[in-house]
C-alpha positions as CSV (number, residue, x, y, z in Angstrom):
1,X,-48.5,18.4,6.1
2,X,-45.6,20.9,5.5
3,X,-46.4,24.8,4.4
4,X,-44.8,23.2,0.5
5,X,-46.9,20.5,0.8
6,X,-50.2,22.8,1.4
7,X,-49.0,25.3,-1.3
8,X,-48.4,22.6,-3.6
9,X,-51.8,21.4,-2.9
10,X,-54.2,24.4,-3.5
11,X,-56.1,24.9,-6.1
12,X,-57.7,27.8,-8.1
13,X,-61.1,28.6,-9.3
14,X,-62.6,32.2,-11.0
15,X,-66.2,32.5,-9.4
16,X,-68.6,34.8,-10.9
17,X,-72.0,35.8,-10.0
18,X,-74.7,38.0,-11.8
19,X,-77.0,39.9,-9.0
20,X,-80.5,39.4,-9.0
21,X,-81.4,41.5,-6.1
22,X,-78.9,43.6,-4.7
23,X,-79.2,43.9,-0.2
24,X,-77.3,44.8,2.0
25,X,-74.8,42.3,3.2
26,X,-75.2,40.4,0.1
27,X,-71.6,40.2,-0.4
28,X,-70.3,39.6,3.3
29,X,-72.7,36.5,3.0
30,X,-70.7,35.1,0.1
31,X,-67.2,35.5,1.8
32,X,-68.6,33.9,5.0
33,X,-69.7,31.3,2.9
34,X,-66.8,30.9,1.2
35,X,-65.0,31.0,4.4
36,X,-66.6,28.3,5.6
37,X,-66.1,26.1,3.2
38,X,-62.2,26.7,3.4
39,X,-62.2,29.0,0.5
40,X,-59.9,32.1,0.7
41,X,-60.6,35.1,-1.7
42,X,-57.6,35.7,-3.8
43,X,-59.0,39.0,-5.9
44,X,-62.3,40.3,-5.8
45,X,-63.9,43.1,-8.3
46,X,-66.8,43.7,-10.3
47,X,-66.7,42.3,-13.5
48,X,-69.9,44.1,-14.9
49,X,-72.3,47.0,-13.6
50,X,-74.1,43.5,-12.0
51,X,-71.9,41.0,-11.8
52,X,-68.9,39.9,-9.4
53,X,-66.0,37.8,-10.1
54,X,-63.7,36.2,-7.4
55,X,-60.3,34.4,-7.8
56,X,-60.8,32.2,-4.8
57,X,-58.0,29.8,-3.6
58,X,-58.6,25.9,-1.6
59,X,-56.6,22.9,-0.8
60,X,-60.2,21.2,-0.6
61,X,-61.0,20.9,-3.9
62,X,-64.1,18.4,-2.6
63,X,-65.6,21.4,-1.3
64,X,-66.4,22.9,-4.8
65,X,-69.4,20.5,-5.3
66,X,-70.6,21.6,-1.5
67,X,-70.3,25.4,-2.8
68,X,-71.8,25.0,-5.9
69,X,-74.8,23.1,-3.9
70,X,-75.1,26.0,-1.4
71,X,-74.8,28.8,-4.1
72,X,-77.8,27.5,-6.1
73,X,-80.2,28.3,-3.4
74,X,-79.2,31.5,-3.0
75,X,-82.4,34.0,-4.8
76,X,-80.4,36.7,-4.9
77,X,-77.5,35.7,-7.0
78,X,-77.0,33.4,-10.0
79,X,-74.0,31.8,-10.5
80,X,-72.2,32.4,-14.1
81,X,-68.9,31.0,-13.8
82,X,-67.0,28.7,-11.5
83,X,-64.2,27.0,-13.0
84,X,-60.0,27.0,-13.3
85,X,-59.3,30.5,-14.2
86,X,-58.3,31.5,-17.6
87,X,-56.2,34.4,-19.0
88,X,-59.7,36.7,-19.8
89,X,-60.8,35.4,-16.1
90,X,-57.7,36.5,-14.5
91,X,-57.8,40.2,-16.3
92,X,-61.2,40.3,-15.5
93,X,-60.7,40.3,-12.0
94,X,-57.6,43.0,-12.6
95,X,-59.1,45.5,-14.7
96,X,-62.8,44.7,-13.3
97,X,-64.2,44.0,-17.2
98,X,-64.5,41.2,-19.1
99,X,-62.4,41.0,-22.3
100,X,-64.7,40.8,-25.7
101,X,-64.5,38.1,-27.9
102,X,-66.8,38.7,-30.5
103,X,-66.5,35.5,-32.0
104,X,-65.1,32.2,-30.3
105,X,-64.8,30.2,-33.4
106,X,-61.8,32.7,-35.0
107,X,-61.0,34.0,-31.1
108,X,-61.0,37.2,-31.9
109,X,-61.3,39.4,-29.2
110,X,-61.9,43.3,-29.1
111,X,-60.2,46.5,-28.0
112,X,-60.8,50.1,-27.9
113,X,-58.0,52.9,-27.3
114,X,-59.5,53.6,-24.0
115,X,-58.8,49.8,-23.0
116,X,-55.0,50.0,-24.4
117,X,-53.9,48.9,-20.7
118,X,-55.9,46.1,-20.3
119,X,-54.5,44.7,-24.2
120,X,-51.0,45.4,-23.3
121,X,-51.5,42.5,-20.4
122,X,-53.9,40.7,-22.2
123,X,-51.3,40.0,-25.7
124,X,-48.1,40.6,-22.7
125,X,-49.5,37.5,-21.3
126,X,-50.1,35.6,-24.2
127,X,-46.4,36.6,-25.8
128,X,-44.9,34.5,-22.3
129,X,-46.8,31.8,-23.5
130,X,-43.7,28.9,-24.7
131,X,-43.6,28.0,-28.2
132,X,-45.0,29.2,-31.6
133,X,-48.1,31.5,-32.0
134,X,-48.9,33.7,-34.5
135,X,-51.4,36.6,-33.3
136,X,-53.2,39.2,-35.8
137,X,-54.1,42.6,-34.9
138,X,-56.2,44.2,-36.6
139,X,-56.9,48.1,-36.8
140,X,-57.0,51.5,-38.5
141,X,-53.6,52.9,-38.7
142,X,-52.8,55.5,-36.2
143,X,-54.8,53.5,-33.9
144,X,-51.9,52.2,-31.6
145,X,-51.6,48.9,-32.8
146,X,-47.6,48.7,-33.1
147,X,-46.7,50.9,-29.9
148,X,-49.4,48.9,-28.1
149,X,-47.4,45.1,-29.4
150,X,-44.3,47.0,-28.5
151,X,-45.4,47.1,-25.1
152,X,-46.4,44.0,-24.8
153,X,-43.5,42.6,-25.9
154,X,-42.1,44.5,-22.9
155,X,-44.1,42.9,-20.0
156,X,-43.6,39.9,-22.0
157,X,-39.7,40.6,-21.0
158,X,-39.3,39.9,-24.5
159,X,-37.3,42.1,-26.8
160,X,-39.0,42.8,-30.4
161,X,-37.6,42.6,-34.0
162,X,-39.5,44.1,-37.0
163,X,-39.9,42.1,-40.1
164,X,-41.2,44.6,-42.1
165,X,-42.7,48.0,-40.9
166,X,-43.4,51.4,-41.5
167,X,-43.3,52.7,-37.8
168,X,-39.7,55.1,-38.3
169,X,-38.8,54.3,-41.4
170,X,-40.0,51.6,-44.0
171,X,-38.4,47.8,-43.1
172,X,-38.4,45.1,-45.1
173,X,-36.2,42.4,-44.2
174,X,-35.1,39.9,-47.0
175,X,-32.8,37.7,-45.3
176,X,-32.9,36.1,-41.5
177,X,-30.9,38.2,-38.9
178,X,-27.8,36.8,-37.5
179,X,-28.8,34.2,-34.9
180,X,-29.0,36.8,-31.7
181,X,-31.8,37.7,-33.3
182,X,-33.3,34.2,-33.1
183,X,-35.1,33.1,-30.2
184,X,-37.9,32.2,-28.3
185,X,-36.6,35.4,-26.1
186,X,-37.8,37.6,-29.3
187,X,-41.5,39.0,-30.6
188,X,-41.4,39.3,-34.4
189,X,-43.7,42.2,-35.7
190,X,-45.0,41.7,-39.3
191,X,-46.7,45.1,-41.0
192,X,-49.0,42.5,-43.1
193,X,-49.8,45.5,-45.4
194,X,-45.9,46.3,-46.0
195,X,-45.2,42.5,-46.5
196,X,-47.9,41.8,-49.0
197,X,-48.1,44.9,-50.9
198,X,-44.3,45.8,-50.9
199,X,-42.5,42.6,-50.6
200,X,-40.5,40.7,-53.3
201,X,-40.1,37.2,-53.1
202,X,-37.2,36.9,-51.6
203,X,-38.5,38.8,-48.0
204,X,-42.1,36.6,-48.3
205,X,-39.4,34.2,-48.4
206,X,-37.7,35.6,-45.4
207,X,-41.5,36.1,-44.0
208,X,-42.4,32.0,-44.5
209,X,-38.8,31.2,-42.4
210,X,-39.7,33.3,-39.7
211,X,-43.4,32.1,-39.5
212,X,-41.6,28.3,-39.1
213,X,-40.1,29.8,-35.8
214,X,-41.6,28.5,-32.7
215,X,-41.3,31.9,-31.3
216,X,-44.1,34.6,-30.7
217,X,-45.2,36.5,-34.2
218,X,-47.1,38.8,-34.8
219,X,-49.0,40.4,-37.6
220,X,-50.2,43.7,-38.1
221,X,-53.5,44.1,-40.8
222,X,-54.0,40.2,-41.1
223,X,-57.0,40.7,-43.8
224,X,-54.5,42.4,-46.2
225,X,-52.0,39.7,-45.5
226,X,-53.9,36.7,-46.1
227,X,-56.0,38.1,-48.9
228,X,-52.6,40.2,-51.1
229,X,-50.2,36.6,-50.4
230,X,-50.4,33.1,-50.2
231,X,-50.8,32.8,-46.4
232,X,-54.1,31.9,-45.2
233,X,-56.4,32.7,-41.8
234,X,-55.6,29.2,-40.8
235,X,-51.7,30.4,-39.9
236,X,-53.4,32.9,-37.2
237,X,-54.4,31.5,-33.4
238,X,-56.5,34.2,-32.5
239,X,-56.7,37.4,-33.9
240,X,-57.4,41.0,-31.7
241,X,-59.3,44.3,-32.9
242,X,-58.3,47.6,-31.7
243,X,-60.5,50.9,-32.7
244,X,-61.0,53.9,-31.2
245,X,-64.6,53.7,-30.4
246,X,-66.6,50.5,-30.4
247,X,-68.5,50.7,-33.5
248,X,-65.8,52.2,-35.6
249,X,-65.3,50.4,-39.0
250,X,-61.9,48.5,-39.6
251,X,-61.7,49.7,-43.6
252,X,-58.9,49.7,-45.9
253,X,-59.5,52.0,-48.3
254,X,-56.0,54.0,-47.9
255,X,-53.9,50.5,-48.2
256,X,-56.1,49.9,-51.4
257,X,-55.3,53.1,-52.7
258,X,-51.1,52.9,-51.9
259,X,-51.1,49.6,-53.4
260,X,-52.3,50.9,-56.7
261,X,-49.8,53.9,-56.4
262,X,-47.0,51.1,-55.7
263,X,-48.4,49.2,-58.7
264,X,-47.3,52.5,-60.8
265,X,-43.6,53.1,-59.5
């Protein structure tokens, strides 16, 4: 078998363990195990104050059933994951925590300011994705949201084009951009407050052409979107939260409050 031929043929698996009893040479007994077997550790890190995660690497993919045998008689551990590695699996293992999704059924995942490196990979990674998605962020203002899409849009090696904003100066596009502007190779940022509370019909217009896209979008205060227009939650794939402490409240009080001083212009 040729060196292509055996990278061609390895597989990838994210193993995770809670501890049950932590002893001395607990983990040098895994990697011999998984040495063994013909496993070779890819990433390694704690995931939790008790848990492990591995990104482990085989072109003996037989041997997972022999590892998963051998791990379950192990009293010291208990196995949580091992499966093909997702996106939250592969940032656990590079930020060493597990990414929050507080509920899997709307995929909503959450963030606080101290985390702001580990969302700018996490939506970075999701922007590469090919083809349409349309993300909703969610968050106080001042809280980082737009510099922290801006960035991602960056490792994304994407460029980004505001729809409507407030970030320098208020935006509010009413007719498509020339077609440089159109891509795949672009992120379009939506300010979902500016859009619904401030926008005529011909930029919603604008809005519902760019939404058609199959490009990256994304949407800045989704609730005030979908509940100020005639877009609903269904459009979104998975919404994120940002706050600056975990158990801050997400309210919208000021946007109430400017939308009945717009109301009055």
């Amino acid at each position: 078998m040729s060196n292509t031929e055996q990278v061609q043929g390895q597989a990838q698996y994210y193993f995770q363990y809670h501890i049950r009893r932590d002893r001395p040479g607990l983990l040098g007994d895994i990697a011999s195990l998984l040495g063994m077997l013909g496993f070779n550790i890819l990433q390694l890190a704690g995931v939790s104050e008790h848990s492990r995660g591995f990104l482990i690497q085989t072109d003996r993919p037989d041997s997972l059933n022999v590892l998963q045998t051998m791990l379950s008689s192990m009293d010291d551990i208990e196995v949580t994951a091992l499966r093909q590695p997702s996106l939250r699996d592969r940032l656990a293992i590079r930020h060493g925590r597990y990414i929050e999704r507080s509920d899997a059924q709307t995929r909503t995942y959450r963030f606080v300011r101290d985390e702001l490196g580990v969302l700018v990979d996490f939506l970075g990674e999701l922007l590469k994705q090919p083809g349409r998605q349309v993300i909703g962020v969610r968050g106080q203002p001042r809280v980082g949201k737009t510099e922290s899409i801006v960035a991602a849009s960056v490792y994304a090696n994407k460029r980004w084009l505001f729809v409507s904003s407030t970030l320098l100066r208020q935006t509010i596009m009413r007719e498509l951009p020339s077609n440089d502007f159109l891509s795949d190779r672009f992120v379009y940022i939506i300010d979902g407050a500016v859009s619904a509370l401030r926008g005529d019909e011909e930029h919603l217009q604008c809005v519902e052409e760019i939404l058609r896209m199959p490009a990256p979008i994304v949407i800045e205060h989704p609730d005030i979107f979908v509940s100020r227009s005639r877009f609903r939650w269904d459009l979104f794939d998975l919404i994120i939260e940002l706050r600056r402490e975990t158990h801050e409240d997400i309210r919208y009080d000021v946007f109430e409050q400017e939308a009945s001083a717009w109301s009055n212009e």
